[in-house]
N, C-alpha and C positions, 0 to 999 in steps of 0.2 A: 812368154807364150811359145810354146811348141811348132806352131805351127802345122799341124796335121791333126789337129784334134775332129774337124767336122770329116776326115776319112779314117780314124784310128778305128772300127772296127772291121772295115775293109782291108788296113796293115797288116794286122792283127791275123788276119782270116792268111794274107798273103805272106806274111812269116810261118806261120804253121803247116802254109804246103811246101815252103821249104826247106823247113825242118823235117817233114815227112822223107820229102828226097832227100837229103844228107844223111837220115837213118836208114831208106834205104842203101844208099852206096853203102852204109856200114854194112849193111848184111850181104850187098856184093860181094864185097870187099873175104870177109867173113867164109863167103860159101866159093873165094876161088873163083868169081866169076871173069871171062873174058876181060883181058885189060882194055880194050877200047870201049866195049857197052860200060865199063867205068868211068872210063874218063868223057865220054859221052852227057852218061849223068853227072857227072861235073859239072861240064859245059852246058847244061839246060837247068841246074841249081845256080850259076852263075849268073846266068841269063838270068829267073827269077829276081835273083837278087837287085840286077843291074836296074829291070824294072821298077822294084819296089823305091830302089834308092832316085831316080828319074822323077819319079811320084811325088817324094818327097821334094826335091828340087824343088818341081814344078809348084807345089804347096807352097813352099817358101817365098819362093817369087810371088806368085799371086796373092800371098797375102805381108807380105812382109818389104815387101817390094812399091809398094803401091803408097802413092799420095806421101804426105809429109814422113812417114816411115821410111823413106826412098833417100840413098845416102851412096857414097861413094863407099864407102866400110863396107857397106853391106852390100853392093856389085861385086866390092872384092874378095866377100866370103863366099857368094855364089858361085863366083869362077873357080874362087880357088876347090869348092866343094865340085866342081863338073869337073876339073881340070885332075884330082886327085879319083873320080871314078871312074875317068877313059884311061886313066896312068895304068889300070892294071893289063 
């Protein structure tokens, strides 16, 4: 199990805005735009991202975390799963 099946159209919906912004920066990019309003939208496509992946997290935990599925393995995939998403 996935774990994020009862919100995958809402992922879904939130991958696609930020795949908008990353094709935006391409056309920044493209038309010479200011290097900071660039790396600006970096920094708020990252941000997206940071949220989507939180999301998921959180999805994890709550359903994967709970009652007899609840395991020391699986604390230490979580962490290591938060622990590699503040690494950036």
């Amino acid at each position: 199990m996935s774990g994020y099946a009862a919100s995958r159209e809402e992922l879904l919906v939130r991958l696609a805005r930020v795949e908008g912004q990353i094709r935006g920066i391409s056309r920044m990019v493209e038309d010479e735009r200011y290097c900071i309003d660039v790396v600006t939208q970096i920094n708020a496509a990252r941000g997206g991202l940071d949220k989507i992946a939180l999301g998921l997290v959180d999805d994890h935990v709550r359903h994967c975390l709970v009652g007899d599925a609840a395991s020391p393995e699986r604390a230490d995939e979580v962490m290591g799963a938060v622990g590699r998403l503040l690494s950036h």
